[in-house]
VEXGUBA-858719 format. One record per residue (C-alpha): residue in three letters; x, y, z. Coordinates in steps of 0.25 Angstrom, whole numbers, plus 2048, in hexadecimal, padded with zeros to 3 digits. Example, Ala and Ser with C-alpha at 12.3 -4.5 7.8 and 13.67 -1.06 7.14 Angstrom:
residues 2
ALA | 831 | 7EE | 81F .
SER | 837 | 7FC | 81D .
//
This chain:
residues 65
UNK | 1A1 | 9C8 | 315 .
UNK | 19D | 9CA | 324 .
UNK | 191 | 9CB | 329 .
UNK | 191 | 9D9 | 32E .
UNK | 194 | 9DE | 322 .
UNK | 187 | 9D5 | 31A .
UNK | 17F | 9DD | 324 .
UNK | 183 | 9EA | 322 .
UNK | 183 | 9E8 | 313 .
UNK | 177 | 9E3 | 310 .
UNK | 170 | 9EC | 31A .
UNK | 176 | 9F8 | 311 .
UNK | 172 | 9F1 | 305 .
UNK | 164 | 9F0 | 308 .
UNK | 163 | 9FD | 30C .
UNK | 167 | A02 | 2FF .
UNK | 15C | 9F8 | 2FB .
UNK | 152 | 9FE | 302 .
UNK | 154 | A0C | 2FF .
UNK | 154 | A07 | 2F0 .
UNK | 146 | A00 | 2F1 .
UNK | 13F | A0B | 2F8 .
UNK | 148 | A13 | 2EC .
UNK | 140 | A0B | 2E3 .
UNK | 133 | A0C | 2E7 .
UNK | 136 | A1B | 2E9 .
UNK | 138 | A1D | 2DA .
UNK | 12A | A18 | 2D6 .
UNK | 123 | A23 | 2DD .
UNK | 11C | A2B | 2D1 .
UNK | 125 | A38 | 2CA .
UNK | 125 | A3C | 2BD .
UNK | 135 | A39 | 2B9 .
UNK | 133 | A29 | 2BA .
UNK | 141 | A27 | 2B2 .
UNK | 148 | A2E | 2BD .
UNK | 140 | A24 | 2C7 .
UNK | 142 | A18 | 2BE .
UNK | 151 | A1A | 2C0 .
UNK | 150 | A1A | 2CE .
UNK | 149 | A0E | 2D0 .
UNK | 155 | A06 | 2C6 .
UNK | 15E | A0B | 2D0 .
UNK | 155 | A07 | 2DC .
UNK | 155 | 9FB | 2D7 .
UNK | 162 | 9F7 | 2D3 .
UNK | 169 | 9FE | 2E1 .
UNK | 15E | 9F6 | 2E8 .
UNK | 160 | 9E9 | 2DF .
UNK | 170 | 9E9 | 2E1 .
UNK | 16D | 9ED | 2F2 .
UNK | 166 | 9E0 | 2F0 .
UNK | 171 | 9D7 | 2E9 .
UNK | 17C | 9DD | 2F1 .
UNK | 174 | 9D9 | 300 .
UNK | 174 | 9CC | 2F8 .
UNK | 181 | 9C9 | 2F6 .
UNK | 186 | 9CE | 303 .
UNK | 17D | 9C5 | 30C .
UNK | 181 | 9B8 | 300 .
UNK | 18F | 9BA | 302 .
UNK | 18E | 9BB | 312 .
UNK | 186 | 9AE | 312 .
UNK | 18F | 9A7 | 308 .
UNK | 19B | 9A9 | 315 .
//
């Protein structure tokens, strides 16, 4: 992969990352439906978690060029 395109993705990737960490913490503010909430940060946290992985992958295979 090119360079450009490592950029571009990763700096979308951990966007997306971002969003899903501030996400995450936003789910712990006190309510009383916490299964709804509890669902919400599983999804946080696995978006965030793949974001993660993927950013890892593209700056692995642009390093291994």
């Amino acid at each position: 992969m090119k360079l450009p395109v490592t950029i571009i993705g990763s700096l979308l990737l951990l966007a997306v990352a971002a969003f899903c960490v501030f996400g995450f913490l936003a789910t712990f503010e006190p309510t009383d439906n916490t299964t709804q909430f509890i669902a919400f940060r599983i999804g946080y946290a696995i978006v965030g978690v793949c974001c993660l992985l993927g950013i890892g992958f593209l700056i692995s295979k642009t390093l291994r060029k």
